[in-house]
C-alpha positions in Angstrom: -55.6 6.0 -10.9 -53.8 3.6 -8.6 -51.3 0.9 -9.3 -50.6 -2.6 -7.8 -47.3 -2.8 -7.3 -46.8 -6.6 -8.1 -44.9 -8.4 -5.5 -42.5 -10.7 -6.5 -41.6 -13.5 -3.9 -37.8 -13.7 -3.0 -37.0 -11.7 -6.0 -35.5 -8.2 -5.9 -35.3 -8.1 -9.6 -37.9 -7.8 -12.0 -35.8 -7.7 -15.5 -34.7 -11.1 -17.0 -31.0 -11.5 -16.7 -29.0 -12.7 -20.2 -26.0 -14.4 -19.2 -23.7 -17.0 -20.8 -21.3 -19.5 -18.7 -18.2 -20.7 -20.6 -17.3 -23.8 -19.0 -14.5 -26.7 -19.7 -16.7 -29.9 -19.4 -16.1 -31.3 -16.1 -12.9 -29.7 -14.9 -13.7 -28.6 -11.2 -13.7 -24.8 -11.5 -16.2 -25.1 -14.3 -18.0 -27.6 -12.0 -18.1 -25.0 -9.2 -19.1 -22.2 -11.2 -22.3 -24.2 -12.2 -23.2 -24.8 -8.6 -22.0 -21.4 -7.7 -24.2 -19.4 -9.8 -27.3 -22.1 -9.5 -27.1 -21.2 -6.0 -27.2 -17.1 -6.9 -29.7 -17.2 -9.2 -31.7 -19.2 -6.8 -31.3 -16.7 -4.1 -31.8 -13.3 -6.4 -33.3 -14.0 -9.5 -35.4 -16.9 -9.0 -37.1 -17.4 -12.8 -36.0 -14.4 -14.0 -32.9 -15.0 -15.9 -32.0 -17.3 -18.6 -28.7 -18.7 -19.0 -26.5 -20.6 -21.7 -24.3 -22.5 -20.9 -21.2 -23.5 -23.4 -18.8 -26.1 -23.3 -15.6 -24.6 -24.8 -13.8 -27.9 -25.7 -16.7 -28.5 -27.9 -17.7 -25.0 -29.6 -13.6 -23.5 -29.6 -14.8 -21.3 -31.9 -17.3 -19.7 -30.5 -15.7 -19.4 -27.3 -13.1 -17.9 -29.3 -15.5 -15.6 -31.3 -17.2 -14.3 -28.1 -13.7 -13.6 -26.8 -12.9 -15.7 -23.9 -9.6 -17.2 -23.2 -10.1 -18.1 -19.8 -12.6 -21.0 -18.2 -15.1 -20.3 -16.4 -15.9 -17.2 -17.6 -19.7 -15.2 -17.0 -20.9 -13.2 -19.3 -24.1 -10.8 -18.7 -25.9 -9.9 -21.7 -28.5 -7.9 -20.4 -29.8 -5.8 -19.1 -27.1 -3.1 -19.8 -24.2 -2.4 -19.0 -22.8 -5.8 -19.7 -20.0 -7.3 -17.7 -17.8 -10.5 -17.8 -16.4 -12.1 -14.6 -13.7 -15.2 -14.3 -13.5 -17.6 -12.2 -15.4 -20.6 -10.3 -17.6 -17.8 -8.8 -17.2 -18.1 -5.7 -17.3 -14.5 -4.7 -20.7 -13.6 -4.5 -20.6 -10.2 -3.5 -18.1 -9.6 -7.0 -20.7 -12.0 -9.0 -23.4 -9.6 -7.8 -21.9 -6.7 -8.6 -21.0 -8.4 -12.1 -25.1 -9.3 -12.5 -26.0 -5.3 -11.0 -27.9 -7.0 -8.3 -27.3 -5.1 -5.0 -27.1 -7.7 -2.2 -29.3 -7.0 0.7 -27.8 -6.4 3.8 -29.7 -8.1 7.0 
């Protein structure tokens, strides 16, 4: 029996990524982090990851139940293991490493 092996275009991962942003409306970190990880899951995951974002001035308590004190904060769901990262995410390499996608070296 043979198998296709399905290839995916500009994608080195074939699992949907869970994550959740915790973001303070419009301050400019949060701003950043938005465009920052738009800009990675463009690059590496293409459609295969959903994300939530949430406004902590408006849901405190959720922000507070999920256990972040800090804006912006990432959060990756799944797949396991999961991992949190703070900061406007501009690091890609660590925001990689956070997401368990290994960066391709050219």
């Amino acid at each position: 029996m043979r198998r296709k092996k399905k290839k995916d275009s500009g994608s080195e991962f074939t699992t949907v990524v869970v994550m959740r942003l915790y973001i303070a409306d419009n301050a400019p970190n949060s701003v950043r982090a938005v465009a920052n990880l738009a800009a990675i899951c463009k690059e590496h995951l293409g459609d295969k990851f959903k994300l939530e974002i949430i406004d902590v001035l408006e849901h405190p308590l959720r922000a507070l139940a999920d256990g972040i004190l800090v804006t912006p904060s990432l959060a990756k769901l799944s797949p396991s293991p999961a991992a949190k990262i703070v900061g406007n995410l501009s690091d890609k390499s660590s925001v990689l490493q956070a997401l368990g996608i290994k960066e391709l070296v050219e």
